[in-house]
N, CA, C and O atoms as a GROMACS GRO file, in nm:
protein
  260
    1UNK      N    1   0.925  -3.893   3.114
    1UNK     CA    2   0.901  -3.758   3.064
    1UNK      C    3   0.830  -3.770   2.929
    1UNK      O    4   0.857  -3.849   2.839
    2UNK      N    5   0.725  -3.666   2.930
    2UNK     CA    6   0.616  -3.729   2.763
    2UNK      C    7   0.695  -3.668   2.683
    2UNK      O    8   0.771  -3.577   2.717
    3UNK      N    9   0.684  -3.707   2.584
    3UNK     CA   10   0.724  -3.624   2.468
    3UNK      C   11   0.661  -3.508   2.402
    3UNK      O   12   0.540  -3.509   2.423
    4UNK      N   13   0.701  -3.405   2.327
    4UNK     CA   14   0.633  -3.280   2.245
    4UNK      C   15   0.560  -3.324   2.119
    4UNK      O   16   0.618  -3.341   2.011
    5UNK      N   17   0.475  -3.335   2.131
    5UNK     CA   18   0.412  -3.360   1.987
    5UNK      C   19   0.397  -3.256   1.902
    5UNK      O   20   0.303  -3.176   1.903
    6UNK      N   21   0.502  -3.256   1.817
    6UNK     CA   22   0.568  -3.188   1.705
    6UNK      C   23   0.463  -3.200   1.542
    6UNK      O   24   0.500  -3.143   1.440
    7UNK      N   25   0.370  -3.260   1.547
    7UNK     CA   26   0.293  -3.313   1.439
    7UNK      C   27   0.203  -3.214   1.396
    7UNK      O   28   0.136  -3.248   1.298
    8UNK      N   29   0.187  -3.120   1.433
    8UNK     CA   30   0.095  -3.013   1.411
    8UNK      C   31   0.173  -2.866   1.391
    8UNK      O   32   0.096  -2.775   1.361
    9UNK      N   33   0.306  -2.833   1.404
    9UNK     CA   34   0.379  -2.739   1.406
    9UNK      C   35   0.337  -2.700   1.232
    9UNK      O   36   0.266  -2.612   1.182
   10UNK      N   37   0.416  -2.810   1.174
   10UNK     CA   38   0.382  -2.726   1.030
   10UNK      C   39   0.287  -2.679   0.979
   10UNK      O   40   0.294  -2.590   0.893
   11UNK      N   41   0.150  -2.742   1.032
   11UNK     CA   42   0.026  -2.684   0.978
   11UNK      C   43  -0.018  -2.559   1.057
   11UNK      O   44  -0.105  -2.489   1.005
   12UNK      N   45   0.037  -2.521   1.185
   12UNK     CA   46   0.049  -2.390   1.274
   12UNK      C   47   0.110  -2.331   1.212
   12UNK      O   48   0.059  -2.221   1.195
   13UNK      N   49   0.263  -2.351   1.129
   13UNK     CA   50   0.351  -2.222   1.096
   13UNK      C   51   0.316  -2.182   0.940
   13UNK      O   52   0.334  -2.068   0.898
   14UNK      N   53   0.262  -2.289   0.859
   14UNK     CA   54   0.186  -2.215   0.715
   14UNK      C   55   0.088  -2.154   0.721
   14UNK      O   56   0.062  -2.061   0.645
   15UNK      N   57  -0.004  -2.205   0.834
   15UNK     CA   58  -0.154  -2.118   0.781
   15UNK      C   59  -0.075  -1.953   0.875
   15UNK      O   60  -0.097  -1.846   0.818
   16UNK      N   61   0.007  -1.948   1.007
   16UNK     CA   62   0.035  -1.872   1.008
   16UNK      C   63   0.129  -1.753   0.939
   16UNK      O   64   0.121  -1.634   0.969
   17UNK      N   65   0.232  -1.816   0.830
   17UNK     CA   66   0.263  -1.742   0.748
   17UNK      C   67   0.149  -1.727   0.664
   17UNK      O   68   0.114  -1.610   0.656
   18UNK      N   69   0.085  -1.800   0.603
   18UNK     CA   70  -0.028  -1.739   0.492
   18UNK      C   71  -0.144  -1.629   0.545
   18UNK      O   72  -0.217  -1.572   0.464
   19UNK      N   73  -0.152  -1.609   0.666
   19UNK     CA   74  -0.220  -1.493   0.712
   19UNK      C   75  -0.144  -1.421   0.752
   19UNK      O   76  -0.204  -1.317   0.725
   20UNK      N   77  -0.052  -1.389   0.798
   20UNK     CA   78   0.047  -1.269   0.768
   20UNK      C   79   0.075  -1.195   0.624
   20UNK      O   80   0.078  -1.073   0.610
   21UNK      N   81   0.098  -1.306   0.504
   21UNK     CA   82   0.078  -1.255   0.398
   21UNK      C   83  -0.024  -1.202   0.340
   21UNK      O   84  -0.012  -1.120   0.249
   22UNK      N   85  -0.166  -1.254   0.398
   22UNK     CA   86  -0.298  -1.162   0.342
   22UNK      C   87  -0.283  -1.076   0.384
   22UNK      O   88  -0.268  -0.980   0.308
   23UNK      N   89  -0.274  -1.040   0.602
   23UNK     CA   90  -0.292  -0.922   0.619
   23UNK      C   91  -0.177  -0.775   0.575
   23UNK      O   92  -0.190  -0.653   0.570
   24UNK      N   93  -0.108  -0.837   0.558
   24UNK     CA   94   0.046  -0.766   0.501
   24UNK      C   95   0.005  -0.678   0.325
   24UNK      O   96   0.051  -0.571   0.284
   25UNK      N   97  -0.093  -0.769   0.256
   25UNK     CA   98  -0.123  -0.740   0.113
   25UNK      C   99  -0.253  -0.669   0.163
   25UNK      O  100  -0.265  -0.578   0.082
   26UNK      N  101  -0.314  -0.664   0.215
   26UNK     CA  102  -0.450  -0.584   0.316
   26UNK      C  103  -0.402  -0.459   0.372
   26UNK      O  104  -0.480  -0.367   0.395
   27UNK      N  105  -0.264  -0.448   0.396
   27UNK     CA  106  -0.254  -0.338   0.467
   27UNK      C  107  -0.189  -0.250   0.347
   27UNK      O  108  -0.213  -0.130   0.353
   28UNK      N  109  -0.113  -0.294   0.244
   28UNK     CA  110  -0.031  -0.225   0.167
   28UNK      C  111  -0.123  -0.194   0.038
   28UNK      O  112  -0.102  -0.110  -0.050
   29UNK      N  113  -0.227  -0.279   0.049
   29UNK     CA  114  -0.336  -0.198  -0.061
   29UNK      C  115  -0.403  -0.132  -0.056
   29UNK      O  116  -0.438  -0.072  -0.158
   30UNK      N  117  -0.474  -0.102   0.098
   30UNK     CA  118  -0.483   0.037   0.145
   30UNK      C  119  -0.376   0.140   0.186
   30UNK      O  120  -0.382   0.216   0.282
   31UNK      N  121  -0.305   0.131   0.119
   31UNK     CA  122  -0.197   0.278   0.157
   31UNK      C  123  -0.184   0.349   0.001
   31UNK      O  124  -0.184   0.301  -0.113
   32UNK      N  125  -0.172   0.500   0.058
   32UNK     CA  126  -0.197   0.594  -0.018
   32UNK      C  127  -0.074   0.634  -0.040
   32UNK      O  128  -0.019   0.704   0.046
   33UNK      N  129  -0.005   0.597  -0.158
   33UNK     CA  130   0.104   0.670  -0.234
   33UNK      C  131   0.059   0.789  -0.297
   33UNK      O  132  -0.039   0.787  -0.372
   34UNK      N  133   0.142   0.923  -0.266
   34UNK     CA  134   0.147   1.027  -0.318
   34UNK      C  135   0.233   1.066  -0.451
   34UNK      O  136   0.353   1.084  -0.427
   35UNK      N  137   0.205   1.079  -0.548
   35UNK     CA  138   0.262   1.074  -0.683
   35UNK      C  139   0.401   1.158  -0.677
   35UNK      O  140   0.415   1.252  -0.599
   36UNK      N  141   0.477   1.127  -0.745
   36UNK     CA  142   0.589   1.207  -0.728
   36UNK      C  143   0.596   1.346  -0.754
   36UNK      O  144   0.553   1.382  -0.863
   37UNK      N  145   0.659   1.463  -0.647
   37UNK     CA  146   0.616   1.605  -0.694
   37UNK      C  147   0.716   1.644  -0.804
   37UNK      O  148   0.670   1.733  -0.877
   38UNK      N  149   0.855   1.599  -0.839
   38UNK     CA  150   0.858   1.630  -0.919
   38UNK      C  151   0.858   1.612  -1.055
   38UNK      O  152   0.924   1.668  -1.142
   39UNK      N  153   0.760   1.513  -1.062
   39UNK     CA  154   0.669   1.486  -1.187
   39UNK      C  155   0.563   1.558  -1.209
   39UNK      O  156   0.507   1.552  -1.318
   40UNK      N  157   0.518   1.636  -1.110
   40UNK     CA  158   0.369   1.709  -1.137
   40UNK      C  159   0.422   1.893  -1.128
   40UNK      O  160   0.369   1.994  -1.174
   41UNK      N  161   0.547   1.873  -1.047
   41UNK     CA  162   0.555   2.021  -1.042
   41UNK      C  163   0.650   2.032  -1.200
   41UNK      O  164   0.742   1.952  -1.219
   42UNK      N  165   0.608   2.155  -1.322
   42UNK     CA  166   0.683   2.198  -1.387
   42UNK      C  167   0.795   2.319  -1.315
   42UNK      O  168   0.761   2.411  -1.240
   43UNK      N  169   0.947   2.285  -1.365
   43UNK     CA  170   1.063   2.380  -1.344
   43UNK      C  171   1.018   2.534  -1.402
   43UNK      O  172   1.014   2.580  -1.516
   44UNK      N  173   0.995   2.578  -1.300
   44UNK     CA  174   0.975   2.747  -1.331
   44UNK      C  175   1.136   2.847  -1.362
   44UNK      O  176   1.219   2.845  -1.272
   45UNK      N  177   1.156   2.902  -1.449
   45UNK     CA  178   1.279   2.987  -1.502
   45UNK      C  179   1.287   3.103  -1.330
   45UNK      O  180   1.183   3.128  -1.268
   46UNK      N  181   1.404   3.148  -1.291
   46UNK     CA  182   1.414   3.220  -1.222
   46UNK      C  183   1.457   3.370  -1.292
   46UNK      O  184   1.566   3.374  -1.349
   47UNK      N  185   1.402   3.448  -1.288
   47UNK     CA  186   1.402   3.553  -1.327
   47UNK      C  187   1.495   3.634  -1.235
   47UNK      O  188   1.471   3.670  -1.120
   48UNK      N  189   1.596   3.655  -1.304
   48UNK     CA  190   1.693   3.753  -1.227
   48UNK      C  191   1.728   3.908  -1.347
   48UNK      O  192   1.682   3.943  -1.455
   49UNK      N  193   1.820   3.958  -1.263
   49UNK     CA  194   1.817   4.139  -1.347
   49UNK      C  195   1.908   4.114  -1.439
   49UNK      O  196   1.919   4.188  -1.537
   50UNK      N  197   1.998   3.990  -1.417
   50UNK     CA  198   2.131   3.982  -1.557
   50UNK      C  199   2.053   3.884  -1.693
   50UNK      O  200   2.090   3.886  -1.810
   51UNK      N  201   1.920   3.789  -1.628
   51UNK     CA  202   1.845   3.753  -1.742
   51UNK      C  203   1.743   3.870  -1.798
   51UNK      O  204   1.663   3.830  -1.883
   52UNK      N  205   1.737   3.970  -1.773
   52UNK     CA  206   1.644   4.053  -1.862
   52UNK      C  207   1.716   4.137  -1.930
   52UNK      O  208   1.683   4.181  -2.040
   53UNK      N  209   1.857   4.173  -1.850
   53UNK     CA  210   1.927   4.318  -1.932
   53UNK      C  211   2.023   4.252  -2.041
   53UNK      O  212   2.034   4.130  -2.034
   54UNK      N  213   2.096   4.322  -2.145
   54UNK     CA  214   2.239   4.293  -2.185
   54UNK      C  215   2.307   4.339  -2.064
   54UNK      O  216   2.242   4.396  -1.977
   55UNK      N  217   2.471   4.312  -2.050
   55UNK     CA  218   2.536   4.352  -1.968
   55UNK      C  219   2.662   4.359  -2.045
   55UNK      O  220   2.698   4.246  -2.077
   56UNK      N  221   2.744   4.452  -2.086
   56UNK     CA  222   2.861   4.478  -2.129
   56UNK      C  223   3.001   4.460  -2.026
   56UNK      O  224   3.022   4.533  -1.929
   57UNK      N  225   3.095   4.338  -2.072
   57UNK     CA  226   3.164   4.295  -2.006
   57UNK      C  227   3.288   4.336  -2.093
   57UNK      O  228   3.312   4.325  -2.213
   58UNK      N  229   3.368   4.393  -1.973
   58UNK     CA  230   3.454   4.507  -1.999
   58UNK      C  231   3.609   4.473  -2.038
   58UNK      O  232   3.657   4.498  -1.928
   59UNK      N  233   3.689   4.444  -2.095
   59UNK     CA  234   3.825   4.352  -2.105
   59UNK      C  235   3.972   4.464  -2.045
   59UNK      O  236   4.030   4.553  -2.107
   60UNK      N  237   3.986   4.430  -1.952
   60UNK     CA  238   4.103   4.555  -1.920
   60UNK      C  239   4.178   4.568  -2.009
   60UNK      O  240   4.192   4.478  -2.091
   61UNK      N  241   4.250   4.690  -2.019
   61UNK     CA  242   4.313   4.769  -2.099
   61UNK      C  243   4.422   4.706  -2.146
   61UNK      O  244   4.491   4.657  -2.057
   62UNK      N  245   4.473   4.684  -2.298
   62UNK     CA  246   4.548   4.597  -2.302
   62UNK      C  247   4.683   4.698  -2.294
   62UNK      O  248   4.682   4.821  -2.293
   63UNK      N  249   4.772   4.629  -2.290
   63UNK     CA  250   4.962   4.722  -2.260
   63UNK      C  251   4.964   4.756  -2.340
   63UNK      O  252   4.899   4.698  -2.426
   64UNK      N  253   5.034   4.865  -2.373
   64UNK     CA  254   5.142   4.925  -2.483
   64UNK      C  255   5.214   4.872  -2.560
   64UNK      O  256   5.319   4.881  -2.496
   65UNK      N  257   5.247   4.814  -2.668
   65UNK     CA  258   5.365   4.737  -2.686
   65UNK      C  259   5.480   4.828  -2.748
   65UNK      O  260   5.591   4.780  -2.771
   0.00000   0.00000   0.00000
C-alpha cells in the first residue's frame, strides 16, 4: 500500500490561509459602515401642555385641630 505524501500539505494550508486573509481584508474594506444615528441625530425637547403652562398643585385641606 503507497504511502500519502504529506510533504506539500503545509505549503497548501499557508498559502491557503494567506488568501483567505487577503480576500477576507478585500471584502471588509469594501463594506459600508453607516455612522452612528445617534451621534448625528440631535435629542429634540418634547413639547407637551404641562411644559408650556404653570400648573397649580393643590394640597388637600388640612384638619381642624
Amino acid at each position: 500500500m503507497p504511502q500519502l505524501d504529506t510533504s506539500t500539505w503545509l505549503l497548501v494550508i499557508l498559502s491557503m490561509l494567506l488568501s483567505l486573509f487577503a480576500l477576507l481584508q478585500l471584502k471588509i474594506s469594501k463594506h459600508l459602515y453607516y455612522p452612528d444615528p445617534k451621534a448625528t441625530i440631535k435629542p429634540q425637547k418634547q413639547q407637551t401642555p404641562w411644559n408650556i403652562t404653570w400648573t397649580k398643585i393643590y394640597l388637600p385641606l388640612s384638619r381642624s385641630q
